[in-house]
C-alpha positions in Angstrom: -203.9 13.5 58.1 -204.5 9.6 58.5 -202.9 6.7 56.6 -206.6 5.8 55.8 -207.3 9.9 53.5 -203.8 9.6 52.1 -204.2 5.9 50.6 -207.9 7.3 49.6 -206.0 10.4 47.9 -203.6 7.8 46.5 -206.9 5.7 44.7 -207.1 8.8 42.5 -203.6 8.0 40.8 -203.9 5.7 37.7 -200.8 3.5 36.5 -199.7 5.8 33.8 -199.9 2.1 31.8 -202.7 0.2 32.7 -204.7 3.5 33.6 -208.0 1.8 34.9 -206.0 0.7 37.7 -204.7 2.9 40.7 -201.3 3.0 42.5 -202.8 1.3 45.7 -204.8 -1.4 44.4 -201.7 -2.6 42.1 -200.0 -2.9 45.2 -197.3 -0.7 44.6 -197.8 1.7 47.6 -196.8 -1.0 50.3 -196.9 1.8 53.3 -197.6 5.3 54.6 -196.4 7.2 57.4 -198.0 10.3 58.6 -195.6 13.1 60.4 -196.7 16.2 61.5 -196.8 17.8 58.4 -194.7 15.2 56.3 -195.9 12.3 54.6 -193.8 9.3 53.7 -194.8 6.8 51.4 -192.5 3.5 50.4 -193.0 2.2 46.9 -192.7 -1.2 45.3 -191.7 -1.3 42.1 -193.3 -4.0 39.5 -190.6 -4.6 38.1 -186.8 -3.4 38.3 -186.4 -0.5 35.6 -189.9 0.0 35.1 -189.9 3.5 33.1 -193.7 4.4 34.9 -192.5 4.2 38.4 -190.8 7.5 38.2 -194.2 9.0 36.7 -196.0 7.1 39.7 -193.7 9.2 41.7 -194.5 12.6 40.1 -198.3 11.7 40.2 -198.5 10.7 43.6 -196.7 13.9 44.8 -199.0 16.0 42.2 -202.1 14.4 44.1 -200.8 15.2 47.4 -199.9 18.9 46.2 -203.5 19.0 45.4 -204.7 18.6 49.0 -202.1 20.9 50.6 -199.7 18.2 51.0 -196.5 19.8 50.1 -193.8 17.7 51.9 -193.5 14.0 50.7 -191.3 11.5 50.7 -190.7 8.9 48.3 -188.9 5.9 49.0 -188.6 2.9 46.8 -188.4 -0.2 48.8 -187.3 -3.6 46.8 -187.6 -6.0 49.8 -189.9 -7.9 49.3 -189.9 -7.7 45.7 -193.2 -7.2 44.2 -195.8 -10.2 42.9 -199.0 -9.8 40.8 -200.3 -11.7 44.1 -200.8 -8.5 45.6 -203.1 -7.8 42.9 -206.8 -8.1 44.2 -209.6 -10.0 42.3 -211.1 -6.4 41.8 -208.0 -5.2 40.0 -208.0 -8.8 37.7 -211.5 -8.2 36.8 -211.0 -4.1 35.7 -208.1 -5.5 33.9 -210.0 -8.1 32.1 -212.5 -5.4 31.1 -209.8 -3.1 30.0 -209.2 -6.3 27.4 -205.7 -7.4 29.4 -205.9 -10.7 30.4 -204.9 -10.7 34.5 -202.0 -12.7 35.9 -203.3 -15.8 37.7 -202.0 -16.6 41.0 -198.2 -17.5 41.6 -198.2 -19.3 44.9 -198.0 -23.0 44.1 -197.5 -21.9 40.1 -194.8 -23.2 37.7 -193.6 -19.5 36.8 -190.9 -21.0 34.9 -189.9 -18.9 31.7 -189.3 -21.6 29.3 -192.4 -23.0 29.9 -194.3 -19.8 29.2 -194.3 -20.3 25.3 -197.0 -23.3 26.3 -198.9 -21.8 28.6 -202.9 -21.0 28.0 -204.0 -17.4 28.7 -208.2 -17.1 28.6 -208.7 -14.5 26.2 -210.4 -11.7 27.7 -212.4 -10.7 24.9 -214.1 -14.4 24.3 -212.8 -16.4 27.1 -211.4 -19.0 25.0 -208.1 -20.2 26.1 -207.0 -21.3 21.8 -204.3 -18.8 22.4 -201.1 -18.4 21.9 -198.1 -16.5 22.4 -197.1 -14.1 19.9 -193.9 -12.5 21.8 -192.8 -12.6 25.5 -193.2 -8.9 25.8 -196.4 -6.8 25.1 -196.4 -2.7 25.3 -194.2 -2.9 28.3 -191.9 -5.5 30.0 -194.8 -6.7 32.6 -197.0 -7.7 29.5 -196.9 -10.8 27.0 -198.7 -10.8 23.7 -201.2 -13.4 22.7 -203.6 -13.7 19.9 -206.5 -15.4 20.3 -207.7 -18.4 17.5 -211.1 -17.9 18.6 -212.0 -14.4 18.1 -209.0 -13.5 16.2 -207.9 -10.7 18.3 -204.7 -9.9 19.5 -204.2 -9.2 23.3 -202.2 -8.4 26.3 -201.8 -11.0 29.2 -200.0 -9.2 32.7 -197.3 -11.5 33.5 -197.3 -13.8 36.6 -194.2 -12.3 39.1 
C-alpha cells in the first residue's frame, strides 16, 4: 500500500451532498499514513457539525473494506480549519455543472457576513450575475440560496470559508 492507491481508492468516495465531487478533491482528506497493515487518514471537516462527515467516515472505511483494507483510522483534525480554497478549479467547474454556483476564492476576499446579502453570485445555469439572495442557508449549512432574474431559476451558491 502507498499514500498515492489509497488517495486513488479515496477518489471513488462521493460527498454524500454534492455527490459529483469526491472526498479528496474537496479537500477534506488532508493526509494519509500507510502502516504495515493500518492505514490512517486525518479528515478536515467543512464545517464544524457537518451531519455528512460522519457518512464520509463510513464511506471511506467501506471503500477501503473493499480492497482488503480492514484496519483504518479516522482522525478528524480541525487545525487548520478548512477553506473552499482548497477546492481546485476542477472541483468549481463539476460544481458549476452540477448547477451549484462554486465559492470564489477567499484570500484577499471581504468574507464578511453582513455583507453577503449584497453580494453577486454568477448564476450557473445562464451566467448572469442579476441574482440575489433568497436565504443564507441552501440544502445544508455550507450552501446559500439565490434565484436568478435572468433565467428565473433558483440555485445553490457553496459558501466562501
Amino acid at each position: 500500500m502507498t499514500e498515492q492507491q489509497i488517495l486513488e481508492y479515496l477518489k471513488t468516495v462521493k460527498d454524500p451532498e454534492v455527490p459529483v465531487i469526491d472526498v479528496v478533491e474537496l479537500g477534506v482528506v488532508r493526509k494519509v499514513v500507510c502502516r504495515e497493515e493500518r492505514v490512517e487518514i486525518d479528515i478536515t471537516p467543512t464545517y464544524s457539525g457537518c451531519p455528512a462527515m460522519k457518512v464520509m467516515e463510513q464511506d471511506i472505511v467501506a471503500a477501503l473494506k473493499e480492497r482488503g483494507i480492514d484496519d483504518v483510522q479516522i482522525r478528524t483534525v480541525l487545525h487548520p480549519a478548512w477553506t473552499t480554497d482548497w477546492m481546485s478549479d476542477e472541483t468549481r467547474r463539476k460544481l458549476k455543472e452540477y448547477g451549484i454556483a462554486p465559492p470564489e476564492r477567499v484570500t484577499g476576499n471581504d468574507l464578511n457576513p453582513l455583507n453577503y446579502a449584497e453580494k453577486r453570485v454568477a448564476c450557473p445555469f445562464c451566467a448572469a450575475e442579476d441574482t440575489r439572495l433568497t436565504s443564507h442557508f441552501g440544502s445544508t449549512a455550507c450552501k446559500a440560496l439565490y434565484y436568478c432574474d435572468s433565467c428565473q431559476q433558483p440555485f445553490e451558491h457553496f459558501k466562501c470559508i
